[in-house]
Backbone as XML, in Angstrom:
<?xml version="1.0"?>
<chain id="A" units="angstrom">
  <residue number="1" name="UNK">
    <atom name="N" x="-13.312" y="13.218" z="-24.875"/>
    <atom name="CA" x="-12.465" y="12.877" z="-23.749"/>
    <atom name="C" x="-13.295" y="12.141" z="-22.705"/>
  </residue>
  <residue number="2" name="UNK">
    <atom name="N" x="-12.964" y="11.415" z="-22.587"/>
    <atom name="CA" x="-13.667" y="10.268" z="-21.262"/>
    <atom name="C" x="-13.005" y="10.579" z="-19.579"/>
  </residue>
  <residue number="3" name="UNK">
    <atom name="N" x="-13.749" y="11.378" z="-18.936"/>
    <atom name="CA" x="-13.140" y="11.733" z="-17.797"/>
    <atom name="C" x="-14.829" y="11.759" z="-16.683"/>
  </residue>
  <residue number="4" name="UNK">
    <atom name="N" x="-14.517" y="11.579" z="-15.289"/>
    <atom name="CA" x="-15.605" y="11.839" z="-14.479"/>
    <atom name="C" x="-15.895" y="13.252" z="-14.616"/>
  </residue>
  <residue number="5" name="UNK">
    <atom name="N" x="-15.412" y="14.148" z="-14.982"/>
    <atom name="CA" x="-15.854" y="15.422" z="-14.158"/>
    <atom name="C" x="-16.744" y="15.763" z="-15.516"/>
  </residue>
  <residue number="6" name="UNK">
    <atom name="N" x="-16.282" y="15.860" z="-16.614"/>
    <atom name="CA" x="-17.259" y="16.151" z="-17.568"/>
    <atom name="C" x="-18.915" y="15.628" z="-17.968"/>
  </residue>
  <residue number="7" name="UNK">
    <atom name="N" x="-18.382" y="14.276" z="-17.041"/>
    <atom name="CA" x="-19.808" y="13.738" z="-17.160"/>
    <atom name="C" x="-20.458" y="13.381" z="-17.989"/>
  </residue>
  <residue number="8" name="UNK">
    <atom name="N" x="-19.502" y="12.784" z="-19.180"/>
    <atom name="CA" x="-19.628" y="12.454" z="-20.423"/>
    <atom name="C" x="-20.284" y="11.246" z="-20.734"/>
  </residue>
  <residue number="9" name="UNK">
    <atom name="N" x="-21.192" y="11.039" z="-21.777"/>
    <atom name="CA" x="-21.580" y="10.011" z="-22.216"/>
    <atom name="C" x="-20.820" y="9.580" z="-22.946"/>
  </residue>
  <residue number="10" name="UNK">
    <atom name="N" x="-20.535" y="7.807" z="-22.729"/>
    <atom name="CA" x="-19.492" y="7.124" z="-23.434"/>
    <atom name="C" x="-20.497" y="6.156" z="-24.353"/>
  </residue>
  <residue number="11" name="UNK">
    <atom name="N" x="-19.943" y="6.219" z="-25.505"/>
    <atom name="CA" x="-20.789" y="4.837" z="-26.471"/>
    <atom name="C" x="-19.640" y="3.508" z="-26.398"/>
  </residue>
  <residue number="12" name="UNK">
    <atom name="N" x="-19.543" y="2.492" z="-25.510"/>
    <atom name="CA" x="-18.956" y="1.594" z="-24.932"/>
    <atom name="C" x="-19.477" y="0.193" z="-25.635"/>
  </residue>
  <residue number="13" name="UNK">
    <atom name="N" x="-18.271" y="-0.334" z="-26.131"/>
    <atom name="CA" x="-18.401" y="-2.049" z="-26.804"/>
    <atom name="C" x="-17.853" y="-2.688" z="-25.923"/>
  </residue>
  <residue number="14" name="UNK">
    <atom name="N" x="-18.343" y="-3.841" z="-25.275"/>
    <atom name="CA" x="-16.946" y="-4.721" z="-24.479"/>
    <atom name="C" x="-15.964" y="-5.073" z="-24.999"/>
  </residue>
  <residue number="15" name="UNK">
    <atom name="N" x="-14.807" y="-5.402" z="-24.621"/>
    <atom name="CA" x="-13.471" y="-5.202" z="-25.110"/>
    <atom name="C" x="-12.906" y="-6.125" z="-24.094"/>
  </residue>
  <residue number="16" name="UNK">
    <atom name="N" x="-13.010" y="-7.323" z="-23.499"/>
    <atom name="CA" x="-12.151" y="-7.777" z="-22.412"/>
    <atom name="C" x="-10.556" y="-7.419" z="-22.063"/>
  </residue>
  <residue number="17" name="UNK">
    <atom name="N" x="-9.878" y="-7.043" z="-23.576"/>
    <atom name="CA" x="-8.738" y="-7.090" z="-23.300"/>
    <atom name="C" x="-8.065" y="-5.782" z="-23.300"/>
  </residue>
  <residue number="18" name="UNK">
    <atom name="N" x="-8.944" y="-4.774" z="-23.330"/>
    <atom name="CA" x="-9.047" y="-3.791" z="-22.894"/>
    <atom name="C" x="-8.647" y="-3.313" z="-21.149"/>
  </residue>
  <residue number="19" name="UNK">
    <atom name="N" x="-8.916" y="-4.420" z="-20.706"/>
    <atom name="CA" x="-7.819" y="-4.477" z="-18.895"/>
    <atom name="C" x="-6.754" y="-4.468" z="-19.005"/>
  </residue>
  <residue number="20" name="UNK">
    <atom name="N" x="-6.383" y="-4.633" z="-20.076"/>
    <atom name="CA" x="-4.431" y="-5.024" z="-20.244"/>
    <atom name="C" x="-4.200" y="-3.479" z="-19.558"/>
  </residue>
  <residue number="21" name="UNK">
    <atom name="N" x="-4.869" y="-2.487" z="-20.464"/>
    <atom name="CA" x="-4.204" y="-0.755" z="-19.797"/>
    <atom name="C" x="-4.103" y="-0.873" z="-18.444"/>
  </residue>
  <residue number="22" name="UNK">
    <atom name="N" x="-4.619" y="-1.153" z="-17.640"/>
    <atom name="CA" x="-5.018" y="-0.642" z="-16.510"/>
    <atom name="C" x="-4.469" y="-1.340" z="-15.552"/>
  </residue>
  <residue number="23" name="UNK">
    <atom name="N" x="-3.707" y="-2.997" z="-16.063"/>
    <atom name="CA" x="-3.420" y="-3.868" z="-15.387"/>
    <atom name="C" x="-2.130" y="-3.614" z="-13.958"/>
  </residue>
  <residue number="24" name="UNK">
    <atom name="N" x="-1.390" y="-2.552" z="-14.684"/>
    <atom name="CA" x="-0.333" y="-2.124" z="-13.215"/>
    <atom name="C" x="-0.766" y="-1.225" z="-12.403"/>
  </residue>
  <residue number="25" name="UNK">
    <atom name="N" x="-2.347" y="-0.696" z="-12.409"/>
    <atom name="CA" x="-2.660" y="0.085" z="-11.913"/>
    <atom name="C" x="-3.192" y="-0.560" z="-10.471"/>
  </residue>
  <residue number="26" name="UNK">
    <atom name="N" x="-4.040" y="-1.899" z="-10.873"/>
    <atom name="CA" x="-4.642" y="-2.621" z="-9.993"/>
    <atom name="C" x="-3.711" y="-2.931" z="-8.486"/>
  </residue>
  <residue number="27" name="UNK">
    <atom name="N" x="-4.371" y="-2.880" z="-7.141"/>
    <atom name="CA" x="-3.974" y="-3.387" z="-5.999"/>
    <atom name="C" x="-3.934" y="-4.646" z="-5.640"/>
  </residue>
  <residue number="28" name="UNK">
    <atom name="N" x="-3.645" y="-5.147" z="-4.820"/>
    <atom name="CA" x="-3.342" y="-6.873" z="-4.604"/>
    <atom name="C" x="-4.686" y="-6.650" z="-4.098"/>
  </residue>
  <residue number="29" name="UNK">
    <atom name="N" x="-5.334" y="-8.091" z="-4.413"/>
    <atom name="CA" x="-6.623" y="-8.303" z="-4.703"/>
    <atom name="C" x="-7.633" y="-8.021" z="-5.270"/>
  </residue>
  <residue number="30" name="UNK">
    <atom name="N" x="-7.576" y="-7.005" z="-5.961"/>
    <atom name="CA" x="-8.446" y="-6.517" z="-6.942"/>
    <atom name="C" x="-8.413" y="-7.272" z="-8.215"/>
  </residue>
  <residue number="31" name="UNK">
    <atom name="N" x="-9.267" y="-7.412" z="-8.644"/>
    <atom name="CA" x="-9.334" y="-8.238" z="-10.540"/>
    <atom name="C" x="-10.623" y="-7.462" z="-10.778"/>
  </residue>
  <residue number="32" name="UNK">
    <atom name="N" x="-10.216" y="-7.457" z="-12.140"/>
    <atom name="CA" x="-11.400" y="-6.434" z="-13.141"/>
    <atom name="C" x="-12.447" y="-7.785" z="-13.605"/>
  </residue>
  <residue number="33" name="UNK">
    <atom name="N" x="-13.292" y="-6.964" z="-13.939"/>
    <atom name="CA" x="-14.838" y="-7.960" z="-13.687"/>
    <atom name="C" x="-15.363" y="-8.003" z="-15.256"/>
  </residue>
  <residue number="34" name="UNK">
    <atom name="N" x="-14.962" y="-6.316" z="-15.915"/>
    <atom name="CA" x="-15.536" y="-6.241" z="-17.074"/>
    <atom name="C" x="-14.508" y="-4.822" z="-17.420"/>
  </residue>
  <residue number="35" name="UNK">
    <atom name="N" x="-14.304" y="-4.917" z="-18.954"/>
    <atom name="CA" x="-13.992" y="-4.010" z="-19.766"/>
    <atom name="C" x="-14.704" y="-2.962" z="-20.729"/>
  </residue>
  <residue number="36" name="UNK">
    <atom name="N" x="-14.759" y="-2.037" z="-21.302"/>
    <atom name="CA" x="-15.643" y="-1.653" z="-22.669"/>
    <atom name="C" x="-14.528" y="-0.757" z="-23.361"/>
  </residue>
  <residue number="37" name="UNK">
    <atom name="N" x="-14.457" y="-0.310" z="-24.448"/>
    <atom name="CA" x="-14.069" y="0.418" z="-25.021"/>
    <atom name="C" x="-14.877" y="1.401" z="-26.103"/>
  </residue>
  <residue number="38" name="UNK">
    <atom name="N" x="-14.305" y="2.576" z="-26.237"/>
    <atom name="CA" x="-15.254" y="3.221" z="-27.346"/>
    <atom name="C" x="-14.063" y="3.940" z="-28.471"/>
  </residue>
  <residue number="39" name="UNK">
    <atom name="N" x="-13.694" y="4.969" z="-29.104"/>
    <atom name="CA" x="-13.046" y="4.710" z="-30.264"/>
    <atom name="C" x="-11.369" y="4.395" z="-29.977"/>
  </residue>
  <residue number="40" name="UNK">
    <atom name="N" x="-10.930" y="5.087" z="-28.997"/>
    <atom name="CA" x="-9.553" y="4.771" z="-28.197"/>
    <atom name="C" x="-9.704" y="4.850" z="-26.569"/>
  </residue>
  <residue number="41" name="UNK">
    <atom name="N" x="-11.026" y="4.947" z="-26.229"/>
    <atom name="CA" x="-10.811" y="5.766" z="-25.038"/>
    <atom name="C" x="-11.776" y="4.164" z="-24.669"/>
  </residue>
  <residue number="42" name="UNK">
    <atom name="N" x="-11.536" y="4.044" z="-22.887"/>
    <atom name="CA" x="-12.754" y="2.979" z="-22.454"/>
    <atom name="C" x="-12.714" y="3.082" z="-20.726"/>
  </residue>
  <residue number="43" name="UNK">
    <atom name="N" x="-13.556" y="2.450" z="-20.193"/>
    <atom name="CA" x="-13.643" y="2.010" z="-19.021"/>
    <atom name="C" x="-14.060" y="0.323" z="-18.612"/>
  </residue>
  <residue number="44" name="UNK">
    <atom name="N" x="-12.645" y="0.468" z="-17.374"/>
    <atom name="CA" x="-12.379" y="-0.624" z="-17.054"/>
    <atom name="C" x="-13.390" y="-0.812" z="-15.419"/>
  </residue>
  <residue number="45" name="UNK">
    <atom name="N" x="-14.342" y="-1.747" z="-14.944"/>
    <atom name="CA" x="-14.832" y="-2.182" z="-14.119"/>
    <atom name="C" x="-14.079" y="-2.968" z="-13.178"/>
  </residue>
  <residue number="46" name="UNK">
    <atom name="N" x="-13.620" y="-2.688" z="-12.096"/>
    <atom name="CA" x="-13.015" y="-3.773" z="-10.742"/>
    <atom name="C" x="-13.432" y="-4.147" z="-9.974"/>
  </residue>
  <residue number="47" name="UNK">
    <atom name="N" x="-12.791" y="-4.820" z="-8.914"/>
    <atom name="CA" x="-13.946" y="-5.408" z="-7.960"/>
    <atom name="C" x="-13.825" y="-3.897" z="-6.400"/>
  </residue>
  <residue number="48" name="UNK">
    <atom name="N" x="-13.127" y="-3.345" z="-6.865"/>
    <atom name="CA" x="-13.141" y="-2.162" z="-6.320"/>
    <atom name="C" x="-13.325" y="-0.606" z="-6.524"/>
  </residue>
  <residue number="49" name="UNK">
    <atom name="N" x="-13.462" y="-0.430" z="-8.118"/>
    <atom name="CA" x="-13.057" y="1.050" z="-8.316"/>
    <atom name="C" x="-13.870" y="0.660" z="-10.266"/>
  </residue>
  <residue number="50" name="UNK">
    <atom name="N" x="-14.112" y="1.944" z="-10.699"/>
    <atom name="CA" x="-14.154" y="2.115" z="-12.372"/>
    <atom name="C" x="-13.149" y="2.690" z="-12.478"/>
  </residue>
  <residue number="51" name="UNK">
    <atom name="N" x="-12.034" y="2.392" z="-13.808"/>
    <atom name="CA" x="-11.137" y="3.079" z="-14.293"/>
    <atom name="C" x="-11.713" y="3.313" z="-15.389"/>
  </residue>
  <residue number="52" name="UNK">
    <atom name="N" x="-11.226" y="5.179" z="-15.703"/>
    <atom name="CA" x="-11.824" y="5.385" z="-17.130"/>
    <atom name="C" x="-10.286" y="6.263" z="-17.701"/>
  </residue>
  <residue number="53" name="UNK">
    <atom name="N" x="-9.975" y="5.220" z="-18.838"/>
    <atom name="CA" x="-8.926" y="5.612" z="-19.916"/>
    <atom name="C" x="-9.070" y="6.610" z="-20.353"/>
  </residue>
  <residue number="54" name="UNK">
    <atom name="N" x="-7.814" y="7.444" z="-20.806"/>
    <atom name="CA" x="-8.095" y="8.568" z="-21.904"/>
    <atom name="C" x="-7.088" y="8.376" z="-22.442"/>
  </residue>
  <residue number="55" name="UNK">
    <atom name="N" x="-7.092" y="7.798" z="-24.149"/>
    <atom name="CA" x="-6.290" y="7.972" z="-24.541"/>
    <atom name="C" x="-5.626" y="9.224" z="-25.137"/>
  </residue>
  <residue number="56" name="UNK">
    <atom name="N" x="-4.376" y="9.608" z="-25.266"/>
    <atom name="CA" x="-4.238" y="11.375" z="-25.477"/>
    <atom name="C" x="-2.525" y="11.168" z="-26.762"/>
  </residue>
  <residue number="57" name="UNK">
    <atom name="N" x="-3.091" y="12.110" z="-27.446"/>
    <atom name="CA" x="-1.892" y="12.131" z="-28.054"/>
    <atom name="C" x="-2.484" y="11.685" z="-29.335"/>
  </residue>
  <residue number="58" name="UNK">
    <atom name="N" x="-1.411" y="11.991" z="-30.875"/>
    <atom name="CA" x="-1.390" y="11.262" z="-32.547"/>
    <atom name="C" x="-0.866" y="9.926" z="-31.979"/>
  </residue>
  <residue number="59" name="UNK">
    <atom name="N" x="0.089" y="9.603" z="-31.255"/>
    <atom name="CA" x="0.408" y="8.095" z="-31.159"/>
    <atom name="C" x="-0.326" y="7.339" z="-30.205"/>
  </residue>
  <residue number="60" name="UNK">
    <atom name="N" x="-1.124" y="7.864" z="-29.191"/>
    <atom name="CA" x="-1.813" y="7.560" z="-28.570"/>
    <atom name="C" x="-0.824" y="7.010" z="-27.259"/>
  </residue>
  <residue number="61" name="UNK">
    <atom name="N" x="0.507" y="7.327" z="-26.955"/>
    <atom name="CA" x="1.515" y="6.715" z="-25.879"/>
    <atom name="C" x="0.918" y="7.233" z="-24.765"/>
  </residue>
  <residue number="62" name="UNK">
    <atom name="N" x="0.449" y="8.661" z="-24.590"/>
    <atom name="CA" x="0.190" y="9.422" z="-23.610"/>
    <atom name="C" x="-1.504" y="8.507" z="-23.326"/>
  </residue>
  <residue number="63" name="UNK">
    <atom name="N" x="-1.827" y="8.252" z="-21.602"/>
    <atom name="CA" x="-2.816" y="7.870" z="-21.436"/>
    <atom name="C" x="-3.014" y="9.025" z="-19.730"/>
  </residue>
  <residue number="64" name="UNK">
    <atom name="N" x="-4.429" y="8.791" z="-19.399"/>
    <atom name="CA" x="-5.163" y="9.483" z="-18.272"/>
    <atom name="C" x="-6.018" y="9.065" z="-18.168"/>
  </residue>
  <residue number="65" name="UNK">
    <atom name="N" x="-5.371" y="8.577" z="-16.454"/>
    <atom name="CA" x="-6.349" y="7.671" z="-15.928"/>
    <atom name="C" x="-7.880" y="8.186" z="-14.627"/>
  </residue>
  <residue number="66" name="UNK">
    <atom name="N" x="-8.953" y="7.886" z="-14.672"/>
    <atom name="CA" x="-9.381" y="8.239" z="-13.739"/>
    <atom name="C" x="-10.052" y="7.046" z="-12.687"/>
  </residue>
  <residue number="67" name="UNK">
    <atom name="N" x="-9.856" y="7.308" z="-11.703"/>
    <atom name="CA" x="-10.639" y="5.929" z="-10.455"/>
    <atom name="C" x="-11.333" y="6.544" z="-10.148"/>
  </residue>
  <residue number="68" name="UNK">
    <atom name="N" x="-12.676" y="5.937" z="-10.150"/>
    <atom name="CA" x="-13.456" y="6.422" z="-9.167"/>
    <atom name="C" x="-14.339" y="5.245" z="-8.224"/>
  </residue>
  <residue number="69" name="UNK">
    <atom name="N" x="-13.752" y="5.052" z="-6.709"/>
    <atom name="CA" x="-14.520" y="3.783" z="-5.783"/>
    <atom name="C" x="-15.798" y="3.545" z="-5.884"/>
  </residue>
  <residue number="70" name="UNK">
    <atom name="N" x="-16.082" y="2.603" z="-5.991"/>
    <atom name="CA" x="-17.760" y="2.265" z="-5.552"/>
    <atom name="C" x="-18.232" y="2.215" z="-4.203"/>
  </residue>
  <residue number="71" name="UNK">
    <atom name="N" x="-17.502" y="3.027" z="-3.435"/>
    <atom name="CA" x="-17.856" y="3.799" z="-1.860"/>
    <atom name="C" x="-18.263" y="5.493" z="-2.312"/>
  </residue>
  <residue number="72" name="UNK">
    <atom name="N" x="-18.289" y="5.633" z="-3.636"/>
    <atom name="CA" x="-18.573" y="6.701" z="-3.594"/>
    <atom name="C" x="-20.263" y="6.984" z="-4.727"/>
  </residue>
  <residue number="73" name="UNK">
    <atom name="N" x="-20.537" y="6.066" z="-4.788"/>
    <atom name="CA" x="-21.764" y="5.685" z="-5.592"/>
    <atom name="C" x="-22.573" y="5.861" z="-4.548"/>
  </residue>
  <residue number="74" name="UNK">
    <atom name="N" x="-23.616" y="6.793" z="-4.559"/>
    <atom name="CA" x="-24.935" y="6.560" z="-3.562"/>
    <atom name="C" x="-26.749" y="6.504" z="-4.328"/>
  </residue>
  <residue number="75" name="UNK">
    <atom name="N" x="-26.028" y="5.820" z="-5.459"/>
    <atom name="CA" x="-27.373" y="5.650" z="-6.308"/>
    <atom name="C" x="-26.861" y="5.362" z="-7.792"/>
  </residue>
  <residue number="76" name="UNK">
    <atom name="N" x="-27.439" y="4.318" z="-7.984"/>
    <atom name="CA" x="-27.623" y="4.346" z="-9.961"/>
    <atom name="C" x="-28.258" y="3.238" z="-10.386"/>
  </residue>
  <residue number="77" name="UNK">
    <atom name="N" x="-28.723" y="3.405" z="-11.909"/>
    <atom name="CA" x="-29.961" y="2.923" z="-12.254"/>
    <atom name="C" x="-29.647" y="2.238" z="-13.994"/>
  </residue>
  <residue number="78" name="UNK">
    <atom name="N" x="-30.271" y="1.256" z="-13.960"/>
    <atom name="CA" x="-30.223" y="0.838" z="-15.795"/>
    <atom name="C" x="-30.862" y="0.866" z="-16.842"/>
  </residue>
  <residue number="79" name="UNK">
    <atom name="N" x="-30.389" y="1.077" z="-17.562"/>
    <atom name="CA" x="-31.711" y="0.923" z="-18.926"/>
    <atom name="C" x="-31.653" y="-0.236" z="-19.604"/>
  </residue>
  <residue number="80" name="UNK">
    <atom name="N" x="-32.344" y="-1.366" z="-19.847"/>
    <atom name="CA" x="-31.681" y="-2.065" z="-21.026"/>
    <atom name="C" x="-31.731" y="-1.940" z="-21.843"/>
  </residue>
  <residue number="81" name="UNK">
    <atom name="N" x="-31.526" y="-3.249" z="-22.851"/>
    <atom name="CA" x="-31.627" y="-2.714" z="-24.329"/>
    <atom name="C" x="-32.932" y="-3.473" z="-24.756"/>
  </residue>
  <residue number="82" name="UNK">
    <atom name="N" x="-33.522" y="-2.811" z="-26.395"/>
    <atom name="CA" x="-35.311" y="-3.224" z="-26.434"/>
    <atom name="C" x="-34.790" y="-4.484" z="-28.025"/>
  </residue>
  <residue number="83" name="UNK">
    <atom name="N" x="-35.730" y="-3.765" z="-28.792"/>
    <atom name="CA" x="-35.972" y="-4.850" z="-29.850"/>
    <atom name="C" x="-35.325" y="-3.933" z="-30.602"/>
  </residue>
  <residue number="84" name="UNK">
    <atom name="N" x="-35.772" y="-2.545" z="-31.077"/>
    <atom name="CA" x="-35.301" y="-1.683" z="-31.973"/>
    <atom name="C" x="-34.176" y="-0.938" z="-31.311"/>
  </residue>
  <residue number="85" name="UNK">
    <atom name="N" x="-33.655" y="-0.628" z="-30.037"/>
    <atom name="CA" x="-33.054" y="0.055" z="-29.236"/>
    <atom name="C" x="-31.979" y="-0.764" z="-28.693"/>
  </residue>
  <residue number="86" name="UNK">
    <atom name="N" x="-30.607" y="-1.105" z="-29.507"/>
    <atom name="CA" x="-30.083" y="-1.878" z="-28.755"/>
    <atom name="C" x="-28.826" y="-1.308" z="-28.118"/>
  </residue>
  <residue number="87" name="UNK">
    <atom name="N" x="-28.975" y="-0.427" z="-27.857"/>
    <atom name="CA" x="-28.196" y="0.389" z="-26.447"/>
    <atom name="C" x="-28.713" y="0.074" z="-24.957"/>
  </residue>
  <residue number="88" name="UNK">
    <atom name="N" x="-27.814" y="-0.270" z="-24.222"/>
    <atom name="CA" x="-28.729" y="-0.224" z="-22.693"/>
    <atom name="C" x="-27.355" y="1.164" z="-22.203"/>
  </residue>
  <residue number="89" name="UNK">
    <atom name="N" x="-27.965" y="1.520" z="-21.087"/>
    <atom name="CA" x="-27.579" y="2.968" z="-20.262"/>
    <atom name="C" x="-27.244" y="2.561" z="-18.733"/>
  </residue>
  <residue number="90" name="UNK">
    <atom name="N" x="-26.423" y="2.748" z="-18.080"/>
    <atom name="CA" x="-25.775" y="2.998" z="-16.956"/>
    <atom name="C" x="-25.819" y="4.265" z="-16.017"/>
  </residue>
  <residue number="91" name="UNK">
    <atom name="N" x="-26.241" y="4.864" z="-15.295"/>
    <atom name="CA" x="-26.562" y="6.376" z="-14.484"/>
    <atom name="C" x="-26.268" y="5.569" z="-12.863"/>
  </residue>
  <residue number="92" name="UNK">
    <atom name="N" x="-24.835" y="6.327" z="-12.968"/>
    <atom name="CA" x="-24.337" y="6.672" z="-11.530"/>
    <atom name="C" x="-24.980" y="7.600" z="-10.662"/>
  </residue>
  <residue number="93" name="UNK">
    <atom name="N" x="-24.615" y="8.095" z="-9.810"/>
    <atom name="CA" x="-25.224" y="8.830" z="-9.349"/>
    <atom name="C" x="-23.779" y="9.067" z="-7.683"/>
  </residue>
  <residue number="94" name="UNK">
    <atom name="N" x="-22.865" y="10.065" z="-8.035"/>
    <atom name="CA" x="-21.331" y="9.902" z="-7.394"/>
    <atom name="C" x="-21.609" y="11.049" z="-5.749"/>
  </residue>
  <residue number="95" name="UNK">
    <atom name="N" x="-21.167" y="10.671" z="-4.704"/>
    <atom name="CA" x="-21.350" y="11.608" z="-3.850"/>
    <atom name="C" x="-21.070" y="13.279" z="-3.924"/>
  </residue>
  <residue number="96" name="UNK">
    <atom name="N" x="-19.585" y="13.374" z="-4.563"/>
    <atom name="CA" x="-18.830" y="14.549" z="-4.818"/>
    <atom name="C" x="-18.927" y="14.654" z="-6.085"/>
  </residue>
  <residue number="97" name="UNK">
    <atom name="N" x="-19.409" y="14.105" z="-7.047"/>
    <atom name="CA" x="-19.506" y="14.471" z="-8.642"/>
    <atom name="C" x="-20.722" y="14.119" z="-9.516"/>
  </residue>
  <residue number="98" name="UNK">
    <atom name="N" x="-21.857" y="13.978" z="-8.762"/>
    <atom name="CA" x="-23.195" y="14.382" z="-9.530"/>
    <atom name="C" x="-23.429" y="12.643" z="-10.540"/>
  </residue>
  <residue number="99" name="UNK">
    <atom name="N" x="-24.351" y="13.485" z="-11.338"/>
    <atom name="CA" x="-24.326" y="12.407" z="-12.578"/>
    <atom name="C" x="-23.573" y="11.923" z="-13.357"/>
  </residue>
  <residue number="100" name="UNK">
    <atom name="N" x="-23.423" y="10.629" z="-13.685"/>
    <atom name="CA" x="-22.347" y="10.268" z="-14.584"/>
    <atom name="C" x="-23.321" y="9.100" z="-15.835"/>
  </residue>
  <residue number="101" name="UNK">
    <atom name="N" x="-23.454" y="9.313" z="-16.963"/>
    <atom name="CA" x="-24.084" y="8.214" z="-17.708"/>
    <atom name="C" x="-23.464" y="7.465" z="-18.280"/>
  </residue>
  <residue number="102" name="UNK">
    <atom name="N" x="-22.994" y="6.796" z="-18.928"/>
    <atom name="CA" x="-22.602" y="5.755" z="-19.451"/>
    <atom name="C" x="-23.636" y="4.930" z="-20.858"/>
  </residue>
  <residue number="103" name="UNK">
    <atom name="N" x="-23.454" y="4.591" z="-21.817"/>
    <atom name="CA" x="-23.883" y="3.950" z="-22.694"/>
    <atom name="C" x="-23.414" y="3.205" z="-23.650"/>
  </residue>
  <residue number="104" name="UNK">
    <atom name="N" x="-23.954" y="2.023" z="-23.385"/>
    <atom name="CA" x="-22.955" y="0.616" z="-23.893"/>
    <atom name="C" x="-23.487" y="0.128" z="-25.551"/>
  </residue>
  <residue number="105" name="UNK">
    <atom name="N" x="-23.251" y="0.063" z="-26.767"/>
    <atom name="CA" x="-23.102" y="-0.096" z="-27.599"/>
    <atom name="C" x="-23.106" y="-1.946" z="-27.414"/>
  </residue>
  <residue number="106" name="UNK">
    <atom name="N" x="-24.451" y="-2.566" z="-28.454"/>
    <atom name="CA" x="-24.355" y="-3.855" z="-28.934"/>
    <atom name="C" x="-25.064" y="-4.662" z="-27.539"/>
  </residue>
  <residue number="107" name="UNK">
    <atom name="N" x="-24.363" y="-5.635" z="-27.270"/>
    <atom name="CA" x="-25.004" y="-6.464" z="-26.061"/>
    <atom name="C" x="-24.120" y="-6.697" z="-25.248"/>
  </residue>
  <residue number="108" name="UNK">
    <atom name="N" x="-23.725" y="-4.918" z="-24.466"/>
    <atom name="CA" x="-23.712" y="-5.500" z="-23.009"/>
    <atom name="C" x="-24.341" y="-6.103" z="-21.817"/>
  </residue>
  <residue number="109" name="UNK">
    <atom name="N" x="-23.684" y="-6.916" z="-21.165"/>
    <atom name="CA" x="-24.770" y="-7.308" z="-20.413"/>
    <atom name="C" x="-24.513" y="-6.464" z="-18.969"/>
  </residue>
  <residue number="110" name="UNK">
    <atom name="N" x="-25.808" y="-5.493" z="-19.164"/>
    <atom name="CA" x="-25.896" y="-4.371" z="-18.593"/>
    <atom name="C" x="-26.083" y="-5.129" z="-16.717"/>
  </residue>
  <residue number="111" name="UNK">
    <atom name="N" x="-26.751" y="-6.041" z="-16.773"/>
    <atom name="CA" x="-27.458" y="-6.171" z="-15.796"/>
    <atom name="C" x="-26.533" y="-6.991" z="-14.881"/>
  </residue>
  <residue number="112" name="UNK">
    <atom name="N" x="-25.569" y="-7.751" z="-15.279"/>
    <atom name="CA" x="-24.279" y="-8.250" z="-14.870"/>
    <atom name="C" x="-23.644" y="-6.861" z="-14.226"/>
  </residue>
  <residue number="113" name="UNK">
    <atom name="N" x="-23.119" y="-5.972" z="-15.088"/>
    <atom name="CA" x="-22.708" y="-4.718" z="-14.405"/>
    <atom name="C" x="-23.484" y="-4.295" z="-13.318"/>
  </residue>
  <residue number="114" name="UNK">
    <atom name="N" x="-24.983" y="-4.251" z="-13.438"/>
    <atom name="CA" x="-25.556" y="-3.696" z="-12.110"/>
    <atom name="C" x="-25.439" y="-4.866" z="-10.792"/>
  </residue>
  <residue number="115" name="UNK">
    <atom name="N" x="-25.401" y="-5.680" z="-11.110"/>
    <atom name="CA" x="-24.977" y="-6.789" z="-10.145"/>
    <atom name="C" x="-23.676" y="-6.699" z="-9.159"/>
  </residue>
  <residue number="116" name="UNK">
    <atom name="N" x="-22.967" y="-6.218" z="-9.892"/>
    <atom name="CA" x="-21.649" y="-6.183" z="-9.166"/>
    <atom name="C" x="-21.629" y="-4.871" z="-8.936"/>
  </residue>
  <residue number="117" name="UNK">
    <atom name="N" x="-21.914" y="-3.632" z="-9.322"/>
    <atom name="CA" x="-21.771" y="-2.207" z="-8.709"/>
    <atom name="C" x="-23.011" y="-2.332" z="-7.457"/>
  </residue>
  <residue number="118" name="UNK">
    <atom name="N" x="-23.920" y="-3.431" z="-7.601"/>
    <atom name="CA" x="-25.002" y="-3.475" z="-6.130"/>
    <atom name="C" x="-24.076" y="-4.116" z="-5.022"/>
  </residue>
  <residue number="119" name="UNK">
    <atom name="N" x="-23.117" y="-5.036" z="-5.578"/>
    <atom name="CA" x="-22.467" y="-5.995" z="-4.101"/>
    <atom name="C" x="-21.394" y="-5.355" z="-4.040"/>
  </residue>
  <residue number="120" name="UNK">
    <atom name="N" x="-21.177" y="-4.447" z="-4.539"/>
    <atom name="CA" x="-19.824" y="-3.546" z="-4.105"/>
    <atom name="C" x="-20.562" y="-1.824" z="-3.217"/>
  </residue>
  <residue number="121" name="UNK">
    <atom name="N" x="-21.598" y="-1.532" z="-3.318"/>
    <atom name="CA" x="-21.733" y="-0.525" z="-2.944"/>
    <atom name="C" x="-23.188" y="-0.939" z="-2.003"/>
  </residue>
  <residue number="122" name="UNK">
    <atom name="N" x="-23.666" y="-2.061" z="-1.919"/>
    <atom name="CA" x="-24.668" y="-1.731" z="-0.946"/>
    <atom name="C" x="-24.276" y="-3.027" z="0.944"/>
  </residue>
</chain>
């Protein structure tokens, strides 16, 4: 289950079209920056907030959503990916909810993500 409070590590592929879920969720002016997905479940990146999907259910109709602002980030850090190691890592670090990791599967470009969670939260 992909939720903040568990604090789960996600193994995340980009998926651009993976925003489609999330798309009536968004506020006027907001646009998503980046997508990932992992086996049904993913998180969506905005220019305001992470949404993280859960898909729920055999048909998968039922979904749960979580936001969490990037006003509420007061620290996080990257790993990239090596030669033999091609995972890079994401570590939030949330005011009211501790650690959160993240781990992106293939070639995300991790450092694009830290780019935009730096001009949104510093």
């Amino acid at each position: 289950m992909i939720d903040f409070e568990n604090k789960t590590i996600f193994k995340l592929k980009q998926k651009p079209a993976y925003a489609e879920k999330v798309a009536e969720l968004l506020m006027d002016g907001e646009e998503v920056l980046d997508a990932f997905k992992s086996m049904r479940d993913g998180v969506v990146f905005t220019s305001k907030r992470i949404i993280a999907v859960n898909i729920q259910g055999i048909t998968g109709s039922k979904r749960a959503f979580t936001s969490q602002p990037y006003k509420n980030i007061v620290a996080f850090s990257i790993e990239t990916s090596g030669t033999l190691d091609i995972d890079s890592e994401l570590e939030l670090y949330l005011s009211e909810i501790g650690r959160i990791r993240f781990e992106f599967s293939g070639k995300a470009r991790i450092k694009d993500i830290a780019h935009y969670i730096g001009r949104y939260t510093l």
